[in-house]
Backbone and ligand atoms as CSV (ligand in chain L), in Angstrom:
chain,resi,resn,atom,element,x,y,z
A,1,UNK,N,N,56.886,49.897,134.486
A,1,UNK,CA,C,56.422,49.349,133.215
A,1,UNK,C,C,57.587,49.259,132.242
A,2,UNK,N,N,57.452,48.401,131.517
A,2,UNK,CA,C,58.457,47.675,130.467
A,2,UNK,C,C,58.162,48.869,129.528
A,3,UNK,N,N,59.366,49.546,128.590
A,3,UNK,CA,C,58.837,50.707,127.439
A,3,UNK,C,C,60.019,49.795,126.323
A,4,UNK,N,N,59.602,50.024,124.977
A,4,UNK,CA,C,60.745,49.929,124.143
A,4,UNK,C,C,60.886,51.211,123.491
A,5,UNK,N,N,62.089,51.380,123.563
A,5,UNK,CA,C,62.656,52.833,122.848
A,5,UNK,C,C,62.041,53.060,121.053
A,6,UNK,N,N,61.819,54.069,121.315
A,6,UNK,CA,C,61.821,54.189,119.789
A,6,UNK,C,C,62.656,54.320,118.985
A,7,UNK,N,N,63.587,54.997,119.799
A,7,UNK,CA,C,64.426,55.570,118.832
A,7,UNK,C,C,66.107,54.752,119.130
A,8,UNK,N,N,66.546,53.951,119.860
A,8,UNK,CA,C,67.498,52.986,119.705
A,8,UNK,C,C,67.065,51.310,119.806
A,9,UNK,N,N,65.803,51.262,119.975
A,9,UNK,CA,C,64.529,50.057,120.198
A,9,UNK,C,C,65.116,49.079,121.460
A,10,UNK,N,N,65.999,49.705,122.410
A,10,UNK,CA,C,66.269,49.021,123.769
A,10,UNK,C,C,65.191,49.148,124.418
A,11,UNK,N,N,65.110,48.181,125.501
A,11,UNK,CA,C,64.028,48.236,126.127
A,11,UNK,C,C,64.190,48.840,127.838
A,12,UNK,N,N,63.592,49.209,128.684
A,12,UNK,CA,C,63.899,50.044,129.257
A,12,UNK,C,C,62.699,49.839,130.989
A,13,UNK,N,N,63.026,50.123,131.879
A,13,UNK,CA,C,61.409,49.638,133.077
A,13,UNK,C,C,61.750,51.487,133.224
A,14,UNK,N,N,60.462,51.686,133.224
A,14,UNK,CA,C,60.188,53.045,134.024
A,14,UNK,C,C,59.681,53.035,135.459
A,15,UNK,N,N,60.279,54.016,135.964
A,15,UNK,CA,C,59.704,54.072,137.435
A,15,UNK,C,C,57.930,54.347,137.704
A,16,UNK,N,N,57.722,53.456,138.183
A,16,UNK,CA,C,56.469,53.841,138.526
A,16,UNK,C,C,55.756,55.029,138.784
A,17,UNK,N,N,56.367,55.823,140.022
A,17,UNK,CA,C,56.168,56.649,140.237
A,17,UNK,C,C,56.376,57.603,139.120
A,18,UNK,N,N,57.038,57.804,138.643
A,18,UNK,CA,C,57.143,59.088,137.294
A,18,UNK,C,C,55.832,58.766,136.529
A,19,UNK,N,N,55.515,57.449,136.516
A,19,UNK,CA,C,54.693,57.397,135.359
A,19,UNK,C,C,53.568,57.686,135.502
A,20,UNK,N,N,53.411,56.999,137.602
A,20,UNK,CA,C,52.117,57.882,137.851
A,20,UNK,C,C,51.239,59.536,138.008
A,21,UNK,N,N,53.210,60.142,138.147
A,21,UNK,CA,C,52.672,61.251,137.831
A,21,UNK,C,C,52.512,61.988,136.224
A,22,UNK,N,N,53.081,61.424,135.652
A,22,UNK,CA,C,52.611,61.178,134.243
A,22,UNK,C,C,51.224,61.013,133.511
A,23,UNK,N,N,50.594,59.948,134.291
A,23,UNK,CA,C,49.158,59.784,134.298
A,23,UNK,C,C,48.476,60.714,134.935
A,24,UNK,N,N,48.776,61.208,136.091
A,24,UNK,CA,C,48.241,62.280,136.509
A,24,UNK,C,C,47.846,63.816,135.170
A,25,UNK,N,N,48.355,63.886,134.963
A,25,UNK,CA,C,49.131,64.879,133.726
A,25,UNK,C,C,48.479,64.875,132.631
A,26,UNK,N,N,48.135,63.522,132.281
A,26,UNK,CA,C,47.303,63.247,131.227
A,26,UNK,C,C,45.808,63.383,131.101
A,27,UNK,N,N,45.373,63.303,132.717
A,27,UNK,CA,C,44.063,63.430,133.241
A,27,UNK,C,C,44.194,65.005,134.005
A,28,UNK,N,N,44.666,65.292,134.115
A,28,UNK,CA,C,44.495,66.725,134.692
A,28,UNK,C,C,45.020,68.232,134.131
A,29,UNK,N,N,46.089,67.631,133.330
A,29,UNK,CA,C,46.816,68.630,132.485
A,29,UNK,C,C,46.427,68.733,131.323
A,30,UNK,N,N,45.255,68.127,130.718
A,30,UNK,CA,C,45.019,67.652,129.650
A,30,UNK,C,C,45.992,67.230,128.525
A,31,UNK,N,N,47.228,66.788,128.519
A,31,UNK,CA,C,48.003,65.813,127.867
A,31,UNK,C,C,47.897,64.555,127.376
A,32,UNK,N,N,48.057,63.759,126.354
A,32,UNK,CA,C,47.192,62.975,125.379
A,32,UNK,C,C,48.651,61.637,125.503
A,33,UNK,N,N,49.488,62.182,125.465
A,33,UNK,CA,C,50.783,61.157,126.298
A,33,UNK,C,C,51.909,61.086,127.228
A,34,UNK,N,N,52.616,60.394,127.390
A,34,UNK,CA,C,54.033,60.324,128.507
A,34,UNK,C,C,55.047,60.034,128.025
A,35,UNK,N,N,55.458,61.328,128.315
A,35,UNK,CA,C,57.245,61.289,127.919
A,35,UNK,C,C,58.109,60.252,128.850
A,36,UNK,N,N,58.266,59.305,128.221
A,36,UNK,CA,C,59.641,58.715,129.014
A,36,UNK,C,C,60.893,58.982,129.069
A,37,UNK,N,N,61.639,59.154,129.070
A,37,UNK,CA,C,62.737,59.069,129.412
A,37,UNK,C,C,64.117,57.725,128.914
A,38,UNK,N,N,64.535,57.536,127.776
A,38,UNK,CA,C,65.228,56.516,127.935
A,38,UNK,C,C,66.473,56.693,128.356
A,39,UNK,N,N,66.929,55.477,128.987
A,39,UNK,CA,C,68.599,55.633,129.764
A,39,UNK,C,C,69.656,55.486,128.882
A,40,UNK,N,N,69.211,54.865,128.309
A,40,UNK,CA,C,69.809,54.436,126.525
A,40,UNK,C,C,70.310,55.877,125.672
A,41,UNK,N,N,69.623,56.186,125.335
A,41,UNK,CA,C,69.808,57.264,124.697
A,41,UNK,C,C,69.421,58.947,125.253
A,42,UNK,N,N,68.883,58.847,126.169
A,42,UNK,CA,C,68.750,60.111,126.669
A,42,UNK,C,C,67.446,60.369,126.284
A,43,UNK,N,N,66.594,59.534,124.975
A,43,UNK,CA,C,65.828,60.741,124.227
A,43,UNK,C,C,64.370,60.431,124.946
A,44,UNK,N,N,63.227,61.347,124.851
A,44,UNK,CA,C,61.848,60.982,125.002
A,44,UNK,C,C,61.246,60.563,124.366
A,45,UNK,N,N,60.728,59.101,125.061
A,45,UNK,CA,C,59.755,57.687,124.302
A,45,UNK,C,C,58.437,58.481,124.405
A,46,UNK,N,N,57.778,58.540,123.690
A,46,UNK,CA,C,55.936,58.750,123.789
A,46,UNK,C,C,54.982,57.813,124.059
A,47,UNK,N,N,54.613,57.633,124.935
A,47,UNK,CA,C,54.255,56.473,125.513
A,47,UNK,C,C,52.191,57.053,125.541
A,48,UNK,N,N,51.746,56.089,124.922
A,48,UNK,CA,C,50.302,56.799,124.379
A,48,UNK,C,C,49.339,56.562,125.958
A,49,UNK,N,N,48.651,57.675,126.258
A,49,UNK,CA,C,47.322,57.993,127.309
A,49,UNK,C,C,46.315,56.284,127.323
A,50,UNK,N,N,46.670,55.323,126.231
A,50,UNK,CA,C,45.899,54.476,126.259
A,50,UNK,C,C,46.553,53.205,127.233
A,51,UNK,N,N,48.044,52.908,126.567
A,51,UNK,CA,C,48.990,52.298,127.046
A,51,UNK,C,C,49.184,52.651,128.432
A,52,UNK,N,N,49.057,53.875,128.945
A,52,UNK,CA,C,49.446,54.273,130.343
A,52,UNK,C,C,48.286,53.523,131.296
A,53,UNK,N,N,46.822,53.906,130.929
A,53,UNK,CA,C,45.798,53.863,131.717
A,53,UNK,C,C,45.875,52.133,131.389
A,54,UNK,N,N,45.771,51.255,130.102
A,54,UNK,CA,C,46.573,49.780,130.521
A,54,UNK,C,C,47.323,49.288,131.658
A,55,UNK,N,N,48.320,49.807,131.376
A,55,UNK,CA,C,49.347,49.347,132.800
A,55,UNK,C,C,48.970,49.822,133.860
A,56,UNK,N,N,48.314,50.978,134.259
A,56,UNK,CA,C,47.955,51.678,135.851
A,56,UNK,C,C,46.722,51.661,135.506
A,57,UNK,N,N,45.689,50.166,135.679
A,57,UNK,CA,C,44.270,50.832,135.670
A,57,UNK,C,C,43.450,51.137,137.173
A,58,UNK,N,N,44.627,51.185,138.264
A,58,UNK,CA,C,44.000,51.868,139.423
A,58,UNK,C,C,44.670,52.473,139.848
A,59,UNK,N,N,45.269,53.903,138.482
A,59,UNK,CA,C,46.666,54.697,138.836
A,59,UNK,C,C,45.750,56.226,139.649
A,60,UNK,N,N,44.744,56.306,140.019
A,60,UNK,CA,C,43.889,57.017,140.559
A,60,UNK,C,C,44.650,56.890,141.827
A,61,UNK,N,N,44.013,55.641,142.873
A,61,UNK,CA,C,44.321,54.892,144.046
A,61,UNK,C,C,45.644,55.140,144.261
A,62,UNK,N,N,46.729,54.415,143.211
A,62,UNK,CA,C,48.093,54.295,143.255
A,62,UNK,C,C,48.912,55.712,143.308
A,63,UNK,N,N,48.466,56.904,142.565
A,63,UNK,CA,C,48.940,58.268,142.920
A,63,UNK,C,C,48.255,58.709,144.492
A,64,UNK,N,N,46.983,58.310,144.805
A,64,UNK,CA,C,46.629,59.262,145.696
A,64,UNK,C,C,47.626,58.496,146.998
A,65,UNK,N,N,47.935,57.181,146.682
A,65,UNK,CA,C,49.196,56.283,148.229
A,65,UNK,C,C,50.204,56.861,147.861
A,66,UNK,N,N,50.835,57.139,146.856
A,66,UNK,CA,C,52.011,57.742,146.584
A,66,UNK,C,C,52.341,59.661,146.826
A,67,UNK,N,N,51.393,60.179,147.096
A,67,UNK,CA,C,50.897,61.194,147.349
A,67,UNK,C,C,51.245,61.384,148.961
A,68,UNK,N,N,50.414,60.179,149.658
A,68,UNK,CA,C,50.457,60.141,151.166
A,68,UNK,C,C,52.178,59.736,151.250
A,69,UNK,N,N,52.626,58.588,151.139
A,69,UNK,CA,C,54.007,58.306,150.867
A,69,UNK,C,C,54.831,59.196,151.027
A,70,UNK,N,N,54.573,60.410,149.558
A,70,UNK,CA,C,55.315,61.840,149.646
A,70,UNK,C,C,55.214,62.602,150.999
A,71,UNK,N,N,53.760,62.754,151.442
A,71,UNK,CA,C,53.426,63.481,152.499
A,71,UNK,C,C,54.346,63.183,153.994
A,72,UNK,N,N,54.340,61.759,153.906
A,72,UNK,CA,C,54.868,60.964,154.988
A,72,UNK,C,C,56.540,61.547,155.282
A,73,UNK,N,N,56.813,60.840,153.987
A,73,UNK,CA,C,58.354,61.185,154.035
A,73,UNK,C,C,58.785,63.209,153.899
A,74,UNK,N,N,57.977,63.703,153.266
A,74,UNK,CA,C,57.895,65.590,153.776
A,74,UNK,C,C,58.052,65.346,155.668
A,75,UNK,N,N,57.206,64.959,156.177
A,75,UNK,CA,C,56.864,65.459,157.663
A,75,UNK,C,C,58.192,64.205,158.511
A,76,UNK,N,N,58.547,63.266,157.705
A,76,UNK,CA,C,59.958,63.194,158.254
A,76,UNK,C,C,60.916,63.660,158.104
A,77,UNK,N,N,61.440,64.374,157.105
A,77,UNK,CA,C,62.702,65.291,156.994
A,77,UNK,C,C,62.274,66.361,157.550
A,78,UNK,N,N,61.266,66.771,157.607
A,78,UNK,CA,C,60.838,68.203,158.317
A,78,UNK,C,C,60.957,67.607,160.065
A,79,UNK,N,N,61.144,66.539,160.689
A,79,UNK,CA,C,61.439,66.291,161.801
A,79,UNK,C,C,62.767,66.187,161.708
A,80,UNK,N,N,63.175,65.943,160.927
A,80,UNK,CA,C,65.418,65.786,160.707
A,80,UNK,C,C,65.332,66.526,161.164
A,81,UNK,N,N,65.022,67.652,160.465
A,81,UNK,CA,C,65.447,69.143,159.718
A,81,UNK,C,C,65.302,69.986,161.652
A,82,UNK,N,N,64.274,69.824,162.413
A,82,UNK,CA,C,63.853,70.180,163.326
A,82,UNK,C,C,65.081,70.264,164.642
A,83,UNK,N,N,65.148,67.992,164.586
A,83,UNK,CA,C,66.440,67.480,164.935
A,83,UNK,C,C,67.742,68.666,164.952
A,84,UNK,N,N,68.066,69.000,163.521
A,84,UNK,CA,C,68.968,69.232,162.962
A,84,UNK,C,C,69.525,70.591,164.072
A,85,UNK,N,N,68.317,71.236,163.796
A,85,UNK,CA,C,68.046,72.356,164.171
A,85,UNK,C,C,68.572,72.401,165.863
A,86,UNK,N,N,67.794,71.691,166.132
A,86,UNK,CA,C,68.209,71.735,167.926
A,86,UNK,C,C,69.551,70.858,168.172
A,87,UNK,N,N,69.950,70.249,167.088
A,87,UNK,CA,C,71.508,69.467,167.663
A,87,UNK,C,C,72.622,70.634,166.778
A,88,UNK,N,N,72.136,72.277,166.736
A,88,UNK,CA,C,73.356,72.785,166.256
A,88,UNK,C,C,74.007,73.760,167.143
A,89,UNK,N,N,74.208,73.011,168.102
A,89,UNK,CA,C,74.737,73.862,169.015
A,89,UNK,C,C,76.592,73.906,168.867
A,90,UNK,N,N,76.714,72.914,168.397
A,90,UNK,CA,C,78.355,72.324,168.011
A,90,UNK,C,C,78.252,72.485,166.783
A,91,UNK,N,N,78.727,73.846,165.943
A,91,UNK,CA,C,78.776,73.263,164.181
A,91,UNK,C,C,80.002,72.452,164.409
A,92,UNK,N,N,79.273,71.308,162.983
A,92,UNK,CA,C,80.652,70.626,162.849
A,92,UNK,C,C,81.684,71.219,161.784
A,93,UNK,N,N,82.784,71.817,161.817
A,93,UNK,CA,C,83.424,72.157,160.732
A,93,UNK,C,C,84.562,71.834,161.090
A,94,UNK,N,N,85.276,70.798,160.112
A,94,UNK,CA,C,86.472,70.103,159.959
A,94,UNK,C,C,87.440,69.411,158.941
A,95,UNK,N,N,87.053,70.616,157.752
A,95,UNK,CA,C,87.386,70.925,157.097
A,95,UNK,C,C,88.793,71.334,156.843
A,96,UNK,N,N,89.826,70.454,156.531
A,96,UNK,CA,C,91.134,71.097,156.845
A,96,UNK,C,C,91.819,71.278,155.730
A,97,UNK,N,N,92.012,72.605,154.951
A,97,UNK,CA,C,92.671,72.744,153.921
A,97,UNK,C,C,94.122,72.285,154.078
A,98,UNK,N,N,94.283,71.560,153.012
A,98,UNK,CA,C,95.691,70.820,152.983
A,98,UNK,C,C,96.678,71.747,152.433
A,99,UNK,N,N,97.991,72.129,152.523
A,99,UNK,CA,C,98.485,72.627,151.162
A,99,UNK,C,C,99.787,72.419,151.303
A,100,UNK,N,N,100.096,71.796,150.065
A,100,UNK,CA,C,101.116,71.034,149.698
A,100,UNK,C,C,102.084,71.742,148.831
A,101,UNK,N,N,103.342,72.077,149.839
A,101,UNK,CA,C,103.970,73.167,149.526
A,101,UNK,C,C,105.643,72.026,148.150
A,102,UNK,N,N,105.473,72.128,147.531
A,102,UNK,CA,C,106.891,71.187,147.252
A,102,UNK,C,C,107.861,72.080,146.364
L,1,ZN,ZN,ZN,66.667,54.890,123.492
């Protein structure tokens, strides 16, 4: 979603995902808005519980795929990680301190 800063009035896209868990937050944490984030200035936009549920009005649906998404990509690094595990029979370390005597 498109935000304009408040506080340097650049305009800015937020990641979806943050925002959906943002919305989440608002409905479950009982929180009334969403902090954005601007890149601009560093500072937090307040982005109102009304404006959010506007832009994500099937941010229900859209967190619970993004949820699975998360889940998905967990149980693939946890297969790296597994990988990882059984290809450490060779550490690799090759690391060669240099030192530069002059
Ligand atoms: Zn800003």
């Amino acid at each position: 979603m498109q935000i304009k800063c408040s506080h340097c009035t650049k305009m800015f896209a937020e990641n979806r995902d943050a925002a959906l868990a943002g919305l989440f937050a608002i409905h479950n944490e009982g929180q009334n808005h969403y902090d954005a984030l601007c890149p601009h200035c560093q500072k937090a936009v307040r982005v109102s519980d009304e404006r959010m549920n506007e832009t994500y009005p099937n941010w229900e649906a859209e967190y619970e795929e993004m949820m699975k998404r998360a889940a998905e990509f967990e149980k693939k690094q946890a297969s790296l990680k597994e990988q990882a595990a059984a290809n450490k029979g060779k550490p690799k370390k090759e690391k060669k301190k240099r030192k530069r005597k002059r």
